[in-house]
C-alpha positions in Angstrom: 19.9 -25.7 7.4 18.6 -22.5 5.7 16.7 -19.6 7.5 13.4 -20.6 6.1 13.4 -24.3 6.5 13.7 -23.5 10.3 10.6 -21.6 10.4 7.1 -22.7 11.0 5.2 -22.6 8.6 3.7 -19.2 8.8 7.2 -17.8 8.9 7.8 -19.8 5.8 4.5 -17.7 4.4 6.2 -14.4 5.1 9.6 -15.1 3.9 8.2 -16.6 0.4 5.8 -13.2 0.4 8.9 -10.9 1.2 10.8 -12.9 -1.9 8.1 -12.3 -4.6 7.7 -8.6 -3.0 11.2 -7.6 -3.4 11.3 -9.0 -6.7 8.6 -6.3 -7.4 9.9 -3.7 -5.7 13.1 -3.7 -8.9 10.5 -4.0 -11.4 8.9 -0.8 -9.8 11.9 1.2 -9.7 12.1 -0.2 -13.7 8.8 0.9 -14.3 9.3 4.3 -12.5 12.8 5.2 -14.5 10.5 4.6 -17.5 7.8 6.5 -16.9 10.0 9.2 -15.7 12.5 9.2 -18.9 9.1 9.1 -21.1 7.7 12.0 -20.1 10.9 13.7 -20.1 11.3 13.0 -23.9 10.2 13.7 -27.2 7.8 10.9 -26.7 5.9 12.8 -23.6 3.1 13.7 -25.8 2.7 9.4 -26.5 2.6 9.1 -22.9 -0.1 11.6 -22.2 -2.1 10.5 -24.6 -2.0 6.4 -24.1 -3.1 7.9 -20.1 -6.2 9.9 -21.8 -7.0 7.2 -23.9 -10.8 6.6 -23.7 -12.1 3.3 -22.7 -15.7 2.4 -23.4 -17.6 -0.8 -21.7 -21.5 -0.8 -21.9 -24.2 -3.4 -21.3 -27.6 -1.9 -22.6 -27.8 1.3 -20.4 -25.3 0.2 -18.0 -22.1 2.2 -19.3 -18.5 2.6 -17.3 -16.7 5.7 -20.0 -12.8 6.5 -18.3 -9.5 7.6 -19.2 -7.6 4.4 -18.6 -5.3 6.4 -16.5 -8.9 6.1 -14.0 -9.1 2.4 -15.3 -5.8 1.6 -14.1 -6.2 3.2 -10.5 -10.3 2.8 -10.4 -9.6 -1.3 -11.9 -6.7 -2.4 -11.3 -6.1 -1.5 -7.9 -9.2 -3.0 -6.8 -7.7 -6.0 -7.8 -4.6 -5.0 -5.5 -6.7 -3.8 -2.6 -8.6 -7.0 -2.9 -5.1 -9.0 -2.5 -4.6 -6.6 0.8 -8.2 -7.6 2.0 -7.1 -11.5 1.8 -3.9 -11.1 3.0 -5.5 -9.0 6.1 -8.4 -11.9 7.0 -5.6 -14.6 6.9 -3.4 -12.6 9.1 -6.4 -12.1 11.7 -7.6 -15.7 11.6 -4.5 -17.5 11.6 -1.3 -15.3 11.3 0.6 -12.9 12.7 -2.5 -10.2 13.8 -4.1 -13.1 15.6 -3.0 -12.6 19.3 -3.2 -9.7 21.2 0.9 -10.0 22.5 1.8 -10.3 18.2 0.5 -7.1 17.4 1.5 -4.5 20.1 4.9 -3.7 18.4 3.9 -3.1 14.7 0.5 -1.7 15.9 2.1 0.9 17.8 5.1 1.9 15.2 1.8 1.9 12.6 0.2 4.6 14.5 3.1 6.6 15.0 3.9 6.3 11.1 0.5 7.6 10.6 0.3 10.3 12.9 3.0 12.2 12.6 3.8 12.2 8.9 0.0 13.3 8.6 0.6 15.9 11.3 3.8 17.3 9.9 2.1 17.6 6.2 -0.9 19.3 8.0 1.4 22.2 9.7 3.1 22.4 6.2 -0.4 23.5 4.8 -3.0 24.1 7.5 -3.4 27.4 5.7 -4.1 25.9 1.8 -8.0 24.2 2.1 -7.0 22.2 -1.2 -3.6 21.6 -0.5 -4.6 20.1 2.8 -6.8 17.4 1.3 -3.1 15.6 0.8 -2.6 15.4 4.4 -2.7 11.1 4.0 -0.4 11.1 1.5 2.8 10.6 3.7 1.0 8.2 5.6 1.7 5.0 3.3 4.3 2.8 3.2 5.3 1.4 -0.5 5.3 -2.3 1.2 7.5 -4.0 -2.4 10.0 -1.4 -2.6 11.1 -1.6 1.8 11.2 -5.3 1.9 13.3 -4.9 -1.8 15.7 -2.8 0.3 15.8 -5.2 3.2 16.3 -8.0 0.6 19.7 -6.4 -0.4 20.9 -7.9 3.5 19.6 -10.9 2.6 19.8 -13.9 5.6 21.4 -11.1 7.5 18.4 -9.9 8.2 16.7 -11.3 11.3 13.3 -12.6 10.9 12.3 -11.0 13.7 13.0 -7.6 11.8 11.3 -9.0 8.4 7.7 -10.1 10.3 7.9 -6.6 12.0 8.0 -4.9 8.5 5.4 -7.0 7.4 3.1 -6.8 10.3 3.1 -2.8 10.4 2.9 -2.5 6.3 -0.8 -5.2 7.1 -1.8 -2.4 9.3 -0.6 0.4 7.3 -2.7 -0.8 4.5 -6.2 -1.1 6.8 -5.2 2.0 7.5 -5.0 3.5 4.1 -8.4 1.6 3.2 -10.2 3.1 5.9 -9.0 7.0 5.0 -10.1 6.2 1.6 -13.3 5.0 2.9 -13.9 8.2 4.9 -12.2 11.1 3.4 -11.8 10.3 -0.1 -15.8 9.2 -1.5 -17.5 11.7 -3.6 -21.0 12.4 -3.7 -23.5 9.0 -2.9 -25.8 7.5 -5.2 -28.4 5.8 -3.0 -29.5 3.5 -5.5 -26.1 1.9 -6.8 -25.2 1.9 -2.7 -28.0 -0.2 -1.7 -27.2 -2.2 -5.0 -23.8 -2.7 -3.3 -24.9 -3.6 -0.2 -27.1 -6.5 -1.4 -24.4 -8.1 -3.2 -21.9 -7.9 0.0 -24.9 -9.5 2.0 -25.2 -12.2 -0.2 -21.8 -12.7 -0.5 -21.5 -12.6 3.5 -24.5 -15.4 3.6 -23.0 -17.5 0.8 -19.8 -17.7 3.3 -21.7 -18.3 6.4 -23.9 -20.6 4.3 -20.5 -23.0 3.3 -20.2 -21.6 -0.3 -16.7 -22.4 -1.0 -16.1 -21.8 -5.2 -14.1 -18.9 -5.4 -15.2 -18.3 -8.8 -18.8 -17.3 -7.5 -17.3 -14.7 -5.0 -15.3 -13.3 -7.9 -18.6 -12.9 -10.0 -20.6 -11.2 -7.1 -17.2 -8.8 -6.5 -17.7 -7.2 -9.8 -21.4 -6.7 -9.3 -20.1 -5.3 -6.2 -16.9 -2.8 -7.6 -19.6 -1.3 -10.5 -22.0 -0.5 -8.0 -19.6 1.2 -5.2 -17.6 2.9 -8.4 -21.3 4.5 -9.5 -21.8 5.1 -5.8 -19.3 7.5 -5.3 -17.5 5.3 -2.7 -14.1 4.9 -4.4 -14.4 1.3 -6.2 -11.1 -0.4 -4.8 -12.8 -0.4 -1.2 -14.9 -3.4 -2.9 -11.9 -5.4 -4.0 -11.4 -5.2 0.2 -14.9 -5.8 1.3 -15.3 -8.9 -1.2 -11.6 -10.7 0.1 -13.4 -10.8 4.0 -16.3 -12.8 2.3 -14.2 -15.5 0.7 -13.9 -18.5 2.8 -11.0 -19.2 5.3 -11.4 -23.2 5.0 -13.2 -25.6 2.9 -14.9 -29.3 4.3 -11.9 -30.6 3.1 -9.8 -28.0 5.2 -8.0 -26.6 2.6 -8.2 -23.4 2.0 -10.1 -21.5 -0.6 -8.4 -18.3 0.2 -5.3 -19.2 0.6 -5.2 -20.5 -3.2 -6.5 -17.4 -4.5 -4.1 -15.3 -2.4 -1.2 -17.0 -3.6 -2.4 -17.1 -7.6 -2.7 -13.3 -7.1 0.5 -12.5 -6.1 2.7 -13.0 -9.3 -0.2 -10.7 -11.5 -0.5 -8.4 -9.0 3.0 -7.9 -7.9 4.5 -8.5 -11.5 2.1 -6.8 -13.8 -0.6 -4.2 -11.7 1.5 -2.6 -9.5 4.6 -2.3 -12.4 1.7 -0.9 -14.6 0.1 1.6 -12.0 3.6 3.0 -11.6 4.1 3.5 -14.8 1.0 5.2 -15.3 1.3 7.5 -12.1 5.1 8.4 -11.7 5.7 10.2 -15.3 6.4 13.5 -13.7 7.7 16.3 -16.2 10.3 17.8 -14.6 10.7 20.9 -17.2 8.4 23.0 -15.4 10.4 22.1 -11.6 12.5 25.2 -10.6 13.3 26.2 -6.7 9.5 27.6 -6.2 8.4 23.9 -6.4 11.1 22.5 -4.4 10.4 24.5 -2.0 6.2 24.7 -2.0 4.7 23.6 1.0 2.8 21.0 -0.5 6.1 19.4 -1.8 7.9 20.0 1.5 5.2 18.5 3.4 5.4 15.0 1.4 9.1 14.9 2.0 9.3 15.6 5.7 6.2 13.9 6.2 7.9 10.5 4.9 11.4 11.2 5.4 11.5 12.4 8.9 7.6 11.8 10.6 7.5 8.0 9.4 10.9 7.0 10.7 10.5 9.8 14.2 6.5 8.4 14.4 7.8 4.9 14.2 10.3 5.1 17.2 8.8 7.2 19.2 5.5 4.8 19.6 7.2 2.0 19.6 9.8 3.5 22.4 6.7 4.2 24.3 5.1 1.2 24.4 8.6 -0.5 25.6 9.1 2.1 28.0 5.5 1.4 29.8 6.7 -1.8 29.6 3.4 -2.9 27.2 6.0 -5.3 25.4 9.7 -5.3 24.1 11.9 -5.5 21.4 12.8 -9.1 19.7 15.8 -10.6 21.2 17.6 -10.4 18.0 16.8 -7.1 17.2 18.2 -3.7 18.2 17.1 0.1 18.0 19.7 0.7 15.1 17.8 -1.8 12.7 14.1 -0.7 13.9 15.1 3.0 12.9 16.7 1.4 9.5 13.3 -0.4 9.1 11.3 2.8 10.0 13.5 5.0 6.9 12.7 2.3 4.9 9.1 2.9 5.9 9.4 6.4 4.4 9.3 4.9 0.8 5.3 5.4 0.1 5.5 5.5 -3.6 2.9 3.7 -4.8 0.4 3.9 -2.1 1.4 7.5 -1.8 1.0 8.4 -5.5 -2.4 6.8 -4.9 -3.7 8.6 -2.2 -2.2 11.9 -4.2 -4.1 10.8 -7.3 -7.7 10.5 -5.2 -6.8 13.8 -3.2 -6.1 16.2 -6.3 -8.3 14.3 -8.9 -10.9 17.3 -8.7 -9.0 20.4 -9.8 -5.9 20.0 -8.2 -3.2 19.1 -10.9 -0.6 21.8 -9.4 -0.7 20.2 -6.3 -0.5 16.7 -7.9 2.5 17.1 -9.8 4.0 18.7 -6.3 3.0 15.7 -4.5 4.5 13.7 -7.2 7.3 15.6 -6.4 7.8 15.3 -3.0 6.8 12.0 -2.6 10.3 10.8 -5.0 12.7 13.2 -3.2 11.1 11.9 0.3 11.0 8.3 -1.3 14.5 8.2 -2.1 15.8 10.5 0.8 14.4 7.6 2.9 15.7 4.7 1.2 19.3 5.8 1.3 19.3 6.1 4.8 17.4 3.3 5.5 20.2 1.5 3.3 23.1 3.2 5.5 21.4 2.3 8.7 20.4 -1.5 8.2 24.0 -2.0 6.8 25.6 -0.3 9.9 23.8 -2.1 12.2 23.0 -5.6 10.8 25.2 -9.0 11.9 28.0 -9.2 9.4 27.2 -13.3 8.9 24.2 -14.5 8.4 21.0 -15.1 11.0 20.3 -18.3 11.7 17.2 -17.6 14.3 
């Protein structure tokens, strides 16, 4: 009998998720290669200008005017976000963040992967005012493109080692919602916030109220994204705040948001997420010489994801085992954590998204830097992550 058949069934939930999210994770490396060759072409000048392109939607004096570069990471990743914010409230209600004991491990590796990535990118440019603004961009784990690398092992891989991967990237994306929330909003419009307010509270009453059609939680989240996007609250934290609202069970007990989660997954991990990186990773490389390799902002992205996340990783999760606060699955050993922990270190898209919301004022040097750093750090971490897990992981297949 197969690995998955053996689970229960929320073990059968993550192994299905990690299958879908490796498939993703090749068709972002495909999208990334593209990008990449594109703007290093005669056709850079195409790619530039598709990103600038203007796109118009008004309803009488109700008018939303971006790039579509802004659409895609203003739009579209609310959409993501708003996968993560469903994903999160099934975890806490009935998955793996639901007890206390489940959490310890990844919770503690989380932290570390936060805080000494962000630490190490600080020291790089505590000097630089605008270059520190980047100091969350190491902090993210690209969650498609670590479980693609895991996927390579296939059932060698204990499951152990898969729900631990999954469990920290769950908090590493609460995480990245609530820096966004606090360090990365612009200036507040009172009137569109309390606009945004009153839809959340009627979405929150229309869930304690037994309101189970997802369709009119979808209709209130877009009143909801176009008032926090003309608050100056970036708009993907309502794709987040709207997923919380929709309902966990039905009177029939099925549930609502489980159906919409799982209809989600192929668009967003097969179309958004291919498309944001194709919109975000074309970086030039004609104007990279040893003066960008070597700038601290660039430096600070790689060591921040190539040595913090991995070192942050094992050194919380050491300490909680050492105070004895839990311990390591049976069937899995400090070799494959630190292979999990490099394969951490690929941030990618989440990185490229906290660069874009850190430099969008002004800060294009720094971007393309970032940009920089964050696919020599990206790489840098998958190849040993690769080396690692293959070192250390059973030569046969796991059958726990």
């Amino acid at each position: 009998m197969d690995e998955q058949s053996e689970s229960p069934p929320i073990l059968t939930a993550f192994l299905s998720f990690t299958k879908l999210e490796s498939a993703s994770g090749i068709l972002l490396l495909a999208a990334t290669l593209i990008a990449m060759v594109v703007a290093n072409s005669p056709l850079a000048y195409l790619y530039d200008a598709l990103l600038d392109t203007t796109v118009a939607v008004q309803v009488g004096a109700l008018s939303i005017n971006k790039p579509l570069l802004l659409w895609v990471n203003d739009g579209l990743m609310a959409v993501f976000f708003f996968l993560i914010g469903l994903e999160v409230k099934r975890e806490i209600m009935e998955g793996e963040l639901s007890s206390f004991s489940q959490i310890v491990l990844p919770g503690m590796g989380a932290l570390g992967g936060m805080v000494i990535p962000a630490a190490i990118y600080s020291w790089m440019n505590w000097s630089d005012p605008i270059a520190l603004d980047g100091w969350a961009i190491p902090v993210a784990t690209d969650i498609a493109f670590a479980l693609a690398l895991l996927s390579v092992f296939g059932s060698r891989v204990p499951t152990a080692l898969k729900v631990f991967l999954l469990t920290l990237a769950i908090f590493d994306d609460l995480a990245a919602i609530i820096i966004i929330a606090l360090f990365y909003s612009g200036d507040l419009s009172l009137s569109a916030l309390f606009i945004g307010i009153s839809a959340l509270i009627i979405a929150i009453i229309m869930n304690k109220t037994g309101v189970t059609r997802t369709s009119s939680f979808i209709l209130l989240g877009v009143v909801l994204w176009i008032a926090v996007l003309k608050s100056g609250v970036h708009a993907t934290l309502a794709g987040v705040l709207i997923a919380f609202c929709i309902p966990m069970r039905d009177e029939k007990g099925t549930s609502p948001l489980r159906e919409l989660e799982h209809n989600l997954h192929g668009p967003v991990a097969f179309a958004i997420l291919p498309f944001f990186a194709f919109a975000n990773a074309g970086l030039s490389l004609s104007g990279v010489s040893i003066e960008s390799l070597t700038h601290p902002v660039t430096v600070g992205v790689v060591l921040g994801l190539f040595m913090g996340k991995p070192l942050g990783i094992l050194v919380f999760v050491g300490l909680a085992v050492g105070l004895r606060f839990v311990q390591l699955p049976n069937n899995m050993n400090w070799m494959q954590l630190l292979g999990v922990a490099f394969a951490c270190g690929i941030g990618f898209t989440m990185s490229l998204f906290i660069a874009g919301l850190a430099f969008e004022h002004g800060g294009g040097d720094y971007f393309s830097g970032d940009r920089l750093g964050i696919l020599i750090g990206s790489i840098l971490s998958a190849l040993v992550g690769y080396v690692l897990l293959h070192v250390s992981l059973p030569k046969s297949a796991q059958n726990d």
